[in-house]
PDB file as gemmi writes it, atoms N, CA and C in Angstrom:
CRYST1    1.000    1.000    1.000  90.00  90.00  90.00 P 1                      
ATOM      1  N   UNK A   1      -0.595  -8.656  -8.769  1.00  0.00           N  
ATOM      2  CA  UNK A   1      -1.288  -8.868  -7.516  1.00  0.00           C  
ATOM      3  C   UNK A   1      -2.742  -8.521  -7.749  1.00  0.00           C  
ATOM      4  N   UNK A   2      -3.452  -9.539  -7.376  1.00  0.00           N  
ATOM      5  CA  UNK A   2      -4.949  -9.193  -7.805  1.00  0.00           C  
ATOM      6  C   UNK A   2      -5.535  -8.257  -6.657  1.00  0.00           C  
ATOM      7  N   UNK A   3      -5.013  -8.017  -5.660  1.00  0.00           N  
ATOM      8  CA  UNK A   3      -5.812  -7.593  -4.395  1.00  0.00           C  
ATOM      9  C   UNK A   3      -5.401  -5.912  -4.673  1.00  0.00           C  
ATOM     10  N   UNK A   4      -6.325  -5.048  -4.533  1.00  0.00           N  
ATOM     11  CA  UNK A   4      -6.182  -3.841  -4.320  1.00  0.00           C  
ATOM     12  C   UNK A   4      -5.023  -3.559  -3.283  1.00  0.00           C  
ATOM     13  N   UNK A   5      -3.996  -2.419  -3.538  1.00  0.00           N  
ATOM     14  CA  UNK A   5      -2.830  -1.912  -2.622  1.00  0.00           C  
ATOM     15  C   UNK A   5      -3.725  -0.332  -2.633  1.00  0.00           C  
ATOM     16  N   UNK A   6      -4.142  -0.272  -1.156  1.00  0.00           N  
ATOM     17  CA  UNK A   6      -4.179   0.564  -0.924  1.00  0.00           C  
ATOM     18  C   UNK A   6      -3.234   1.810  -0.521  1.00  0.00           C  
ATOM     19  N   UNK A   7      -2.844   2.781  -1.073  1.00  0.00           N  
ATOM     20  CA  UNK A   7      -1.972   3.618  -0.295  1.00  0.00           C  
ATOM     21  C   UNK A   7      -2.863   5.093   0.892  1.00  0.00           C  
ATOM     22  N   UNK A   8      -2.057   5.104   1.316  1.00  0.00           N  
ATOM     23  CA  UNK A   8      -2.676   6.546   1.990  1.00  0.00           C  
ATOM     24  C   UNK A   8      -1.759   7.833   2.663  1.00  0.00           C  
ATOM     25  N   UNK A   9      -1.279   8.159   1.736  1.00  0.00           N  
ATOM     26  CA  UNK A   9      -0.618   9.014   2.280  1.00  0.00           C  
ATOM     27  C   UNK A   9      -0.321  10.276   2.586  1.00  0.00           C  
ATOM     28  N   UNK A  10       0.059  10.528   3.855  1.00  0.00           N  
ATOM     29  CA  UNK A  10      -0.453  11.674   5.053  1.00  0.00           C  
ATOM     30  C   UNK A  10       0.788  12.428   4.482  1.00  0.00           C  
ATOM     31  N   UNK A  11       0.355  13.590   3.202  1.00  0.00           N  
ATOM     32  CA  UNK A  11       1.609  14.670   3.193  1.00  0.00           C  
ATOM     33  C   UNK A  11       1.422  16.070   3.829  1.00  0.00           C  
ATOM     34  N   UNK A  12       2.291  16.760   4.127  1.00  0.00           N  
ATOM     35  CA  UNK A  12       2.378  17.773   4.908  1.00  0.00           C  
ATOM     36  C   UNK A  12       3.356  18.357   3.876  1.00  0.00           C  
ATOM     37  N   UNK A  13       3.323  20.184   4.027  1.00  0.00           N  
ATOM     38  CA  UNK A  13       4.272  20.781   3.600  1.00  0.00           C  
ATOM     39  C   UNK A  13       5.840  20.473   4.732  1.00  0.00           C  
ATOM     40  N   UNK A  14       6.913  20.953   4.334  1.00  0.00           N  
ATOM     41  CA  UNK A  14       7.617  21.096   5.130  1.00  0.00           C  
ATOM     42  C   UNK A  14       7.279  21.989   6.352  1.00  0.00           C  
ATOM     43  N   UNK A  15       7.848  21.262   7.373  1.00  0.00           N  
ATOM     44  CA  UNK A  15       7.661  22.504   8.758  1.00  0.00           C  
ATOM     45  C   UNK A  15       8.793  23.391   9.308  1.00  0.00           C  
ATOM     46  N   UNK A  16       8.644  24.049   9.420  1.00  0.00           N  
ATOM     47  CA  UNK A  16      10.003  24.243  10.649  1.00  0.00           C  
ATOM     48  C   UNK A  16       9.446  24.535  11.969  1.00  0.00           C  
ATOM     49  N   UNK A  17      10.645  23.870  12.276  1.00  0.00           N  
ATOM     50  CA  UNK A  17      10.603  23.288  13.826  1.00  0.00           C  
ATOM     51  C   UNK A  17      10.775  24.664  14.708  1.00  0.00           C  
ATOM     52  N   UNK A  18       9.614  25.336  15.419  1.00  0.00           N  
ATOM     53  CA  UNK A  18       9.964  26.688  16.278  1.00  0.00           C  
ATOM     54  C   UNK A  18      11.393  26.783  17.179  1.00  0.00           C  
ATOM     55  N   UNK A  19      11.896  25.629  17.873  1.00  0.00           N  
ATOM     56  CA  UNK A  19      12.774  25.595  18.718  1.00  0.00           C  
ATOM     57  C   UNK A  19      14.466  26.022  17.696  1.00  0.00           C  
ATOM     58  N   UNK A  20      14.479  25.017  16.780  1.00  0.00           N  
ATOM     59  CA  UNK A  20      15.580  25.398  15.952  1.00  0.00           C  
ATOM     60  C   UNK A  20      15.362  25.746  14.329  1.00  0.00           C  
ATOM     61  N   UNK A  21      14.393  26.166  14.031  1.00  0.00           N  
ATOM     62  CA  UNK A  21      14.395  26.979  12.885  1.00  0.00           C  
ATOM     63  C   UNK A  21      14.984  25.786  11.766  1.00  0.00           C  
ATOM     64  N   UNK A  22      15.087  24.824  11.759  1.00  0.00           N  
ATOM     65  CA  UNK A  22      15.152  23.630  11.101  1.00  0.00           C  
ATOM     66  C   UNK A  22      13.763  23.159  10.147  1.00  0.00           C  
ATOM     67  N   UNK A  23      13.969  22.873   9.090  1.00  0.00           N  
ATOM     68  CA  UNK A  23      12.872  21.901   8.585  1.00  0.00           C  
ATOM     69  C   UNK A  23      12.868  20.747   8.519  1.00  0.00           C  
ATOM     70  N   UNK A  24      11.931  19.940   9.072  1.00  0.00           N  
ATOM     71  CA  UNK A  24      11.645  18.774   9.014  1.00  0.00           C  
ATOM     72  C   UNK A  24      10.868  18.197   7.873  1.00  0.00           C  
ATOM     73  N   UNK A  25      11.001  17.171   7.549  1.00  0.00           N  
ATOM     74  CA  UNK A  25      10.521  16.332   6.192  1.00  0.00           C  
ATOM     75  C   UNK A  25       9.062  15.900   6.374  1.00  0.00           C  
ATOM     76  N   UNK A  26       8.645  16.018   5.459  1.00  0.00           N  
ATOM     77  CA  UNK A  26       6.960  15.464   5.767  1.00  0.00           C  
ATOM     78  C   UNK A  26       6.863  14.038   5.990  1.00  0.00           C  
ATOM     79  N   UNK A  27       5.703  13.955   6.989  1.00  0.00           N  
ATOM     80  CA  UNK A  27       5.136  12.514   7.331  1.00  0.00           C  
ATOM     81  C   UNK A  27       4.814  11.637   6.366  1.00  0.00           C  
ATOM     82  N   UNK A  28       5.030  10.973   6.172  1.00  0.00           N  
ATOM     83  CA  UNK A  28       4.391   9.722   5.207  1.00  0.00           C  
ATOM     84  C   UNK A  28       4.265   8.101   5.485  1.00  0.00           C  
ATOM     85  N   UNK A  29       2.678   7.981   5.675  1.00  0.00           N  
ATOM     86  CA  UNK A  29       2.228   7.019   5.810  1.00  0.00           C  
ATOM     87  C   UNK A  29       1.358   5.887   4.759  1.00  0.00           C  
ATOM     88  N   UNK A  30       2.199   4.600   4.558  1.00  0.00           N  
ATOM     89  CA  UNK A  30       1.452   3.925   3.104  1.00  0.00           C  
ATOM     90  C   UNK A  30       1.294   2.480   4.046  1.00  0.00           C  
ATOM     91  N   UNK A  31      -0.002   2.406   3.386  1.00  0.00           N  
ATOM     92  CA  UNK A  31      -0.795   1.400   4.338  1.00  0.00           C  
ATOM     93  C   UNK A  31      -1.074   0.797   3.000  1.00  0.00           C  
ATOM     94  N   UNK A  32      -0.954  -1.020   3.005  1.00  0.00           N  
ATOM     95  CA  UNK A  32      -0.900  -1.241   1.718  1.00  0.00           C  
ATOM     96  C   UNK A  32      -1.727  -2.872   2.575  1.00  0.00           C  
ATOM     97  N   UNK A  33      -3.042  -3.469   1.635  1.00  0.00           N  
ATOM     98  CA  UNK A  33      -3.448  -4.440   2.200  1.00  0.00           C  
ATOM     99  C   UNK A  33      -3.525  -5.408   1.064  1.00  0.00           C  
ATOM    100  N   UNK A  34      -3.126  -6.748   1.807  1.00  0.00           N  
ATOM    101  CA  UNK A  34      -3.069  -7.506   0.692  1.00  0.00           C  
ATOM    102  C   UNK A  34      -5.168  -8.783   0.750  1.00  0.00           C  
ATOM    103  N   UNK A  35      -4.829  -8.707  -0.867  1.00  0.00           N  
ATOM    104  CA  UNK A  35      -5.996  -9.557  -1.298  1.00  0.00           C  
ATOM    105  C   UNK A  35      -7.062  -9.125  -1.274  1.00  0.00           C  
ATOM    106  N   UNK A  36      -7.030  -7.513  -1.145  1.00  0.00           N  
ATOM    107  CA  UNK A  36      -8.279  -6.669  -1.115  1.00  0.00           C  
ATOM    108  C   UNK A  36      -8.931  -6.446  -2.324  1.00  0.00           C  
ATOM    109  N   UNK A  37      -9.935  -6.696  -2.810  1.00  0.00           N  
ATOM    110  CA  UNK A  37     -10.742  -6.396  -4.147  1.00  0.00           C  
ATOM    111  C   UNK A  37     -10.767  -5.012  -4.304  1.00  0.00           C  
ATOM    112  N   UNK A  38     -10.918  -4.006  -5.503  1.00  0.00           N  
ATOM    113  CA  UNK A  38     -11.000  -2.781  -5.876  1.00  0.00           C  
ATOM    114  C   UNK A  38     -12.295  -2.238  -4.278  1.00  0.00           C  
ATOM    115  N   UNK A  39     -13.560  -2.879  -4.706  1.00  0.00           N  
ATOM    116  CA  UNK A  39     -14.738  -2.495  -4.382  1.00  0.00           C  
ATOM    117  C   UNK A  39     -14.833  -3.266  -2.566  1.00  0.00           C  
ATOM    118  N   UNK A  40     -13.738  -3.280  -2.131  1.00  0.00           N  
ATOM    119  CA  UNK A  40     -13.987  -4.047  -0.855  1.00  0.00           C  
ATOM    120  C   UNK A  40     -13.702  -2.801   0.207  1.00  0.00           C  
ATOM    121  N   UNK A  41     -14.398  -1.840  -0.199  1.00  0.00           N  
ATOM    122  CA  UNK A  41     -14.368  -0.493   1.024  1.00  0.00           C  
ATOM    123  C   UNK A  41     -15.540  -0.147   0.575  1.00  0.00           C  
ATOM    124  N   UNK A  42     -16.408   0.411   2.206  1.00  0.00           N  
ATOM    125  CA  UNK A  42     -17.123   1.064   2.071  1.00  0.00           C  
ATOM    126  C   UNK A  42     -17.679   2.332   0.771  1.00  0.00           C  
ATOM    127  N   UNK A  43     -16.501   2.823   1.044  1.00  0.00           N  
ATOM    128  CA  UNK A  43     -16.338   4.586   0.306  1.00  0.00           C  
ATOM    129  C   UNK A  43     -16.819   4.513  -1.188  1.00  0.00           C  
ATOM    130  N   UNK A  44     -16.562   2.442  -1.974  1.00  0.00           N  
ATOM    131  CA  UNK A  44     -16.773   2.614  -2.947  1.00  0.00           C  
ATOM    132  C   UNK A  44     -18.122   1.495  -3.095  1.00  0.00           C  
ATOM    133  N   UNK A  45     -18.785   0.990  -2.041  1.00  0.00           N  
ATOM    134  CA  UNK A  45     -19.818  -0.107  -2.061  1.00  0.00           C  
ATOM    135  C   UNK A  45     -20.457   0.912  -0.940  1.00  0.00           C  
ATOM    136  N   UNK A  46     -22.033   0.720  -1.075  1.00  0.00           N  
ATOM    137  CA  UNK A  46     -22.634   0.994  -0.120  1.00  0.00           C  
ATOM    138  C   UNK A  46     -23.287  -0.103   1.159  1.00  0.00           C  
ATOM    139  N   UNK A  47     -23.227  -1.134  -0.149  1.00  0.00           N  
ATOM    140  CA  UNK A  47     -23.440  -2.314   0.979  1.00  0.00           C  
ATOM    141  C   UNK A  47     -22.388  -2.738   2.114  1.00  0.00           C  
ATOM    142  N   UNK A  48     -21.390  -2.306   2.259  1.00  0.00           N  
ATOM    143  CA  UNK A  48     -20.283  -2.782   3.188  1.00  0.00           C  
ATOM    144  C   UNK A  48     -19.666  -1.344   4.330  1.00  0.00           C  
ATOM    145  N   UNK A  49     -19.741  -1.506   5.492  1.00  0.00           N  
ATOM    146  CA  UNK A  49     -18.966  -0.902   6.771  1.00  0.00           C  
ATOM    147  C   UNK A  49     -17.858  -0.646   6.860  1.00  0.00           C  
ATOM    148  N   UNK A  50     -17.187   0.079   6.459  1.00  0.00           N  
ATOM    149  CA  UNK A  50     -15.432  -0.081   6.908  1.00  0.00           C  
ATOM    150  C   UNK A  50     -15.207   0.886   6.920  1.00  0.00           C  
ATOM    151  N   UNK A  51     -15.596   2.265   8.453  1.00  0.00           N  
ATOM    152  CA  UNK A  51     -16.135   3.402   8.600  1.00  0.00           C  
ATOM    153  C   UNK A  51     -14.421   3.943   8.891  1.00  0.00           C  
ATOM    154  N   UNK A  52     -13.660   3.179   9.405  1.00  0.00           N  
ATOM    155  CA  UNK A  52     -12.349   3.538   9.496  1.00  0.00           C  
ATOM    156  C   UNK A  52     -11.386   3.747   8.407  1.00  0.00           C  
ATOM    157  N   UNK A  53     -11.324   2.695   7.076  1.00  0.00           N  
ATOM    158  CA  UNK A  53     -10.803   2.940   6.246  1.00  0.00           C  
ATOM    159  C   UNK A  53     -11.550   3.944   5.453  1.00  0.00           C  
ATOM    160  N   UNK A  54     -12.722   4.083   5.330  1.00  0.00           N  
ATOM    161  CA  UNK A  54     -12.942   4.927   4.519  1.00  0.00           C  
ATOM    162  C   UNK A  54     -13.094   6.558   4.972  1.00  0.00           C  
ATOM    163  N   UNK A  55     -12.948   6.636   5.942  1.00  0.00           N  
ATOM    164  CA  UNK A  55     -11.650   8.308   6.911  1.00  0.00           C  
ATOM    165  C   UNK A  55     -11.077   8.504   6.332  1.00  0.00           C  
ATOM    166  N   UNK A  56      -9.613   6.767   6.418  1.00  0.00           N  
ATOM    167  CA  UNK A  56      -8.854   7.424   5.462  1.00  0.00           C  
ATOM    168  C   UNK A  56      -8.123   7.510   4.276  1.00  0.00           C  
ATOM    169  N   UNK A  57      -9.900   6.990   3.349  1.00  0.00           N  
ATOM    170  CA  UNK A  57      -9.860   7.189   2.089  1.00  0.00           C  
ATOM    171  C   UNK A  57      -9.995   8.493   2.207  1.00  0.00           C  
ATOM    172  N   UNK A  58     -11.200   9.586   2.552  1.00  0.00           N  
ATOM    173  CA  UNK A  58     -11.871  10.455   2.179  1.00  0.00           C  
ATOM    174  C   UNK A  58     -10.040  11.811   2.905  1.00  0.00           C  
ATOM    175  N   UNK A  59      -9.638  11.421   3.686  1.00  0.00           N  
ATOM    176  CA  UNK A  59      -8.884  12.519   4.461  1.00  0.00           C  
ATOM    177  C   UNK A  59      -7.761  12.374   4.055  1.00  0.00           C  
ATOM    178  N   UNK A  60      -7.131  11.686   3.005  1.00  0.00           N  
ATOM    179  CA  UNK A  60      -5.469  10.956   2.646  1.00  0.00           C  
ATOM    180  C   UNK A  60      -5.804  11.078   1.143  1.00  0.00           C  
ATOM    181  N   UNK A  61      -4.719  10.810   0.361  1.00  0.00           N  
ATOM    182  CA  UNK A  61      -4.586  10.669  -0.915  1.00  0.00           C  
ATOM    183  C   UNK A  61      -4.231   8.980  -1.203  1.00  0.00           C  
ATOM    184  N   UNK A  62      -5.535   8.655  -2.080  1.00  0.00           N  
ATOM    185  CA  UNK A  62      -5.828   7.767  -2.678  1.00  0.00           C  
ATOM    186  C   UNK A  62      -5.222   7.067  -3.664  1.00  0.00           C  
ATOM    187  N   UNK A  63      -4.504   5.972  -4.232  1.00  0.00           N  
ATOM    188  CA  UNK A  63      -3.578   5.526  -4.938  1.00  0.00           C  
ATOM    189  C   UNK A  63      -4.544   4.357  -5.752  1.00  0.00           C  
ATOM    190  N   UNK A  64      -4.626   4.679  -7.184  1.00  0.00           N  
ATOM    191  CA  UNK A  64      -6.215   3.721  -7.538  1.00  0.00           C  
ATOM    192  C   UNK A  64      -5.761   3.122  -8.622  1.00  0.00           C  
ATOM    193  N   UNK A  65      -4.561   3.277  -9.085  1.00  0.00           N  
ATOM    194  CA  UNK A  65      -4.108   2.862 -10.244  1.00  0.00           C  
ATOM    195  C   UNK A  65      -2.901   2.238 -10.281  1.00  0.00           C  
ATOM    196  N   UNK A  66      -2.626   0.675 -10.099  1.00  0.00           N  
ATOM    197  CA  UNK A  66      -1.761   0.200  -9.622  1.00  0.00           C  
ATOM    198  C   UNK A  66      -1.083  -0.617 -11.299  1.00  0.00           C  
ATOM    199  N   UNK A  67      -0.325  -0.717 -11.195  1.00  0.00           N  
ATOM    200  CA  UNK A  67       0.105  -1.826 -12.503  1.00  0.00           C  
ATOM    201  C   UNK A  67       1.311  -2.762 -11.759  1.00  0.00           C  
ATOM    202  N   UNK A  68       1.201  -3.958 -11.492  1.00  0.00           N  
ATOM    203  CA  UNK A  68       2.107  -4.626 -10.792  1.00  0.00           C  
ATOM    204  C   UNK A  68       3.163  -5.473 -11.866  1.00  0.00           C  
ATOM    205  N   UNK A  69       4.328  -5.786 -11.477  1.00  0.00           N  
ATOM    206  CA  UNK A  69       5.358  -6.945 -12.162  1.00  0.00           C  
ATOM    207  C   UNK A  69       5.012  -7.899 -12.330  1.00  0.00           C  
ATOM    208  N   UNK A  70       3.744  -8.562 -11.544  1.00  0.00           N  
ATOM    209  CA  UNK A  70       3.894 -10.528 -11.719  1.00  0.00           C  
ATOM    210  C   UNK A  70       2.126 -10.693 -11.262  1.00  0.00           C  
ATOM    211  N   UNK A  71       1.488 -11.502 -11.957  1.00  0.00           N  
ATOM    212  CA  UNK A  71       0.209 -12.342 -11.700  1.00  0.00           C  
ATOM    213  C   UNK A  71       0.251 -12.938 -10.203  1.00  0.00           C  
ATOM    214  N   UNK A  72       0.620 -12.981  -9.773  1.00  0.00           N  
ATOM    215  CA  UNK A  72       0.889 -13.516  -8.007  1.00  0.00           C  
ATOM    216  C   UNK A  72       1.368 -12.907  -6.922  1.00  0.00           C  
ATOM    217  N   UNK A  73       1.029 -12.316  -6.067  1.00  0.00           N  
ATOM    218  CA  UNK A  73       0.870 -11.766  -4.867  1.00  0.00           C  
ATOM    219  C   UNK A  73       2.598 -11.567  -4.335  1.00  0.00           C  
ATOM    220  N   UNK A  74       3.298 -12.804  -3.982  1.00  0.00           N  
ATOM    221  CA  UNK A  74       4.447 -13.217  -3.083  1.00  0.00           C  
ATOM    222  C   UNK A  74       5.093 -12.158  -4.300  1.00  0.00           C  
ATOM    223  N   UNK A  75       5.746 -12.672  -5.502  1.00  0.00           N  
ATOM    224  CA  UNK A  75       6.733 -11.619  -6.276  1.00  0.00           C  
ATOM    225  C   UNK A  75       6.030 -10.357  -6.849  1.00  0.00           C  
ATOM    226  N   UNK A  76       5.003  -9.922  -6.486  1.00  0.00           N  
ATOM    227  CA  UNK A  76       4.239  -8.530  -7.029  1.00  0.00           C  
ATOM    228  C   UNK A  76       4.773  -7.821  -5.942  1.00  0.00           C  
ATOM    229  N   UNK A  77       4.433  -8.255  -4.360  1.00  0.00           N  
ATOM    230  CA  UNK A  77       5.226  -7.475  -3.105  1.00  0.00           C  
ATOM    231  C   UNK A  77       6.560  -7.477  -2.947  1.00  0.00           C  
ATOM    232  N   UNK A  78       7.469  -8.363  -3.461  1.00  0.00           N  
ATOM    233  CA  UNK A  78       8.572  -8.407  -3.533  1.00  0.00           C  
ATOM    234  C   UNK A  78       9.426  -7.283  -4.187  1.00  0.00           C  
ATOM    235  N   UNK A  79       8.150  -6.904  -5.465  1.00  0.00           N  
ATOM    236  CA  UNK A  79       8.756  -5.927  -6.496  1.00  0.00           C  
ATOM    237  C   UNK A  79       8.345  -4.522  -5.665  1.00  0.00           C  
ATOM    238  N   UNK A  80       7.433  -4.548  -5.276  1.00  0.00           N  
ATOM    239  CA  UNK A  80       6.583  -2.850  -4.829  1.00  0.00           C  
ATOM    240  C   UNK A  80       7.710  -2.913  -3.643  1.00  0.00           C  
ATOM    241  N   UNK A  81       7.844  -3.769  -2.501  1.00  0.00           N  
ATOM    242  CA  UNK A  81       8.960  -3.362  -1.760  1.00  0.00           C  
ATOM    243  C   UNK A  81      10.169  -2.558  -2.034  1.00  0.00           C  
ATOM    244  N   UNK A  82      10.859  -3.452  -3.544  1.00  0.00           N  
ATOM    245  CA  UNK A  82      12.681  -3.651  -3.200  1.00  0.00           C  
ATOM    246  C   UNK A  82      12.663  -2.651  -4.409  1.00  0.00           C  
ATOM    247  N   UNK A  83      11.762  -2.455  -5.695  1.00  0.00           N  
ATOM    248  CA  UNK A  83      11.581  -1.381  -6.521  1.00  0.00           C  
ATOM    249  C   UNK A  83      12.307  -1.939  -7.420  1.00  0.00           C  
ATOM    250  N   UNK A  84      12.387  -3.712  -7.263  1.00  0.00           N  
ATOM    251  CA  UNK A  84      13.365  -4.347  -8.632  1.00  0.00           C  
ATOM    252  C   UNK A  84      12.239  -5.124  -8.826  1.00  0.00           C  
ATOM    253  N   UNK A  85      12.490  -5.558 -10.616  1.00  0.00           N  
ATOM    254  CA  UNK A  85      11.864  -6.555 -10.884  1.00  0.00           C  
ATOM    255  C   UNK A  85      11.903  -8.063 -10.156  1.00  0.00           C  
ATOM    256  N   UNK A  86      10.647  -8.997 -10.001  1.00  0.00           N  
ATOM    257  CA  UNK A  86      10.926 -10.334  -9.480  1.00  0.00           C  
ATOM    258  C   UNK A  86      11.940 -11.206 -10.140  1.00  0.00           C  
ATOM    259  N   UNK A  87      12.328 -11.307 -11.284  1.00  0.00           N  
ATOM    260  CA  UNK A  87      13.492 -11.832 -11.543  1.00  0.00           C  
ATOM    261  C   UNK A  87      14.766 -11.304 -11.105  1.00  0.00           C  
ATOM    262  N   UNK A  88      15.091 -10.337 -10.510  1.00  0.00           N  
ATOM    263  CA  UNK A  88      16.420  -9.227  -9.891  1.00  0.00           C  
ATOM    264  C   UNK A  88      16.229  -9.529  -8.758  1.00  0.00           C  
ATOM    265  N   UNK A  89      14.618  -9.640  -8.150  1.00  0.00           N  
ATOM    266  CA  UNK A  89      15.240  -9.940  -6.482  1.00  0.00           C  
ATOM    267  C   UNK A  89      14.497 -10.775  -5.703  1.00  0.00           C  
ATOM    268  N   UNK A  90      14.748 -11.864  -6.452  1.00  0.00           N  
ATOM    269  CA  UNK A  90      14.355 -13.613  -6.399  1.00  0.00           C  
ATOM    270  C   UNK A  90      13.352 -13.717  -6.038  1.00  0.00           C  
ATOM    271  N   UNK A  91      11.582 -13.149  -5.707  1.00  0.00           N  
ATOM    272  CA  UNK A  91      10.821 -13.721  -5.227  1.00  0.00           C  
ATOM    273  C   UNK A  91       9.865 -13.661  -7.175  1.00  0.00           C  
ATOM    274  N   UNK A  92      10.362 -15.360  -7.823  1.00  0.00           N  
ATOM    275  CA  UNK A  92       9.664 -15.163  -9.231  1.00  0.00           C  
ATOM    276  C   UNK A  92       8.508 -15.981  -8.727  1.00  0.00           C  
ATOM    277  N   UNK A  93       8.691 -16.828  -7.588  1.00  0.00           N  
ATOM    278  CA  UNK A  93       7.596 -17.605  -7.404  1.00  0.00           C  
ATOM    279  C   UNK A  93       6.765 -17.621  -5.860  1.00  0.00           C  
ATOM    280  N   UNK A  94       5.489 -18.096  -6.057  1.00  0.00           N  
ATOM    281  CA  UNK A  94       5.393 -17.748  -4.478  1.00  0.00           C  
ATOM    282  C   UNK A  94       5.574 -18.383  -3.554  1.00  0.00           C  
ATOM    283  N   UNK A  95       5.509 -17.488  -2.298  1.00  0.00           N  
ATOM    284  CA  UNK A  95       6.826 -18.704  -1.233  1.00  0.00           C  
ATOM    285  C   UNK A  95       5.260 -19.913  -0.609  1.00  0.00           C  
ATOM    286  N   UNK A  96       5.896 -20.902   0.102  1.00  0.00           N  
ATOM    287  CA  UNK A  96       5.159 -21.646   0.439  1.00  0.00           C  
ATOM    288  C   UNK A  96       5.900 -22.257   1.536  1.00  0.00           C  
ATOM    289  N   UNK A  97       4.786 -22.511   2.558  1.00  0.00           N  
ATOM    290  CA  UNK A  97       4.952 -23.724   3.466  1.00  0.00           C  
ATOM    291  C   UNK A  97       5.387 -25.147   2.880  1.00  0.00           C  
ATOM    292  N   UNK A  98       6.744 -25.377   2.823  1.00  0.00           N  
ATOM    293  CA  UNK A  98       6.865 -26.785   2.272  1.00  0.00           C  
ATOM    294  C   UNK A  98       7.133 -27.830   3.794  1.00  0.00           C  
ATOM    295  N   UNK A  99       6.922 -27.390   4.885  1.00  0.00           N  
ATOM    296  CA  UNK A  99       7.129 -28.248   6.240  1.00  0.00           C  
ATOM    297  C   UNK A  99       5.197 -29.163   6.333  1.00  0.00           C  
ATOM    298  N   UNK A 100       5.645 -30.763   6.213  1.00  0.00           N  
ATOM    299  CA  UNK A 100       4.451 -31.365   6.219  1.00  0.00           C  
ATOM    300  C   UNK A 100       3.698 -31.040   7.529  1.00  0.00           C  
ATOM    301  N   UNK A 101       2.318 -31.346   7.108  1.00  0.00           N  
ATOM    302  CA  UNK A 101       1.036 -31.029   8.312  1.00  0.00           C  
ATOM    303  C   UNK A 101       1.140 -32.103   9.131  1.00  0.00           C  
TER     304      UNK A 101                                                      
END                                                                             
């Protein structure tokens, strides 16, 4: 996948919960955008605005080093989803509108 996958994710230690003395599992949030260039955020261009994502670049943990399964977008997400290779879980090619215009 050529587009930067951004991750961001919001970890917390475990808590426990005051009411029942229980721990709860940490939050985790992964925000992942497709067809984004490395340098298409503020945080890392000065010429460009994107005062929101780059919050939460600077306040989240940053994921900068991606190595994907496949040259094409449709089976690269297929793989980061299902955690199988695109030949194991059929997206080897990318999907398409085949209904005429």
């Amino acid at each position: 996948m050529t587009g930067l996958m951004i991750g961001t994710l919001a970890l917390t230690n475990f808590q426990v919960d005051a009411s029942t003395g229980e721990e709860r599992p940490p939050n985790i949030l992964l925000i992942v955008s497709d067809d984004q260039g490395y340098n298409d955020l503020g945080i890392l261009r000065s010429d460009l605005m994107t005062p929101h994502l780059d919050r939460l670049a600077r306040e989240g943990v940053r994921l900068t080093n991606f190595y994907m399964a496949w040259p094409a977008c449709t089976p690269s997400r297929g793989a980061f989803l299902t955690g199988r290779y695109p030949q194991r879980n059929g997206t080897y090619d990318m999907f398409r509108n085949e209904a005429p215009d």
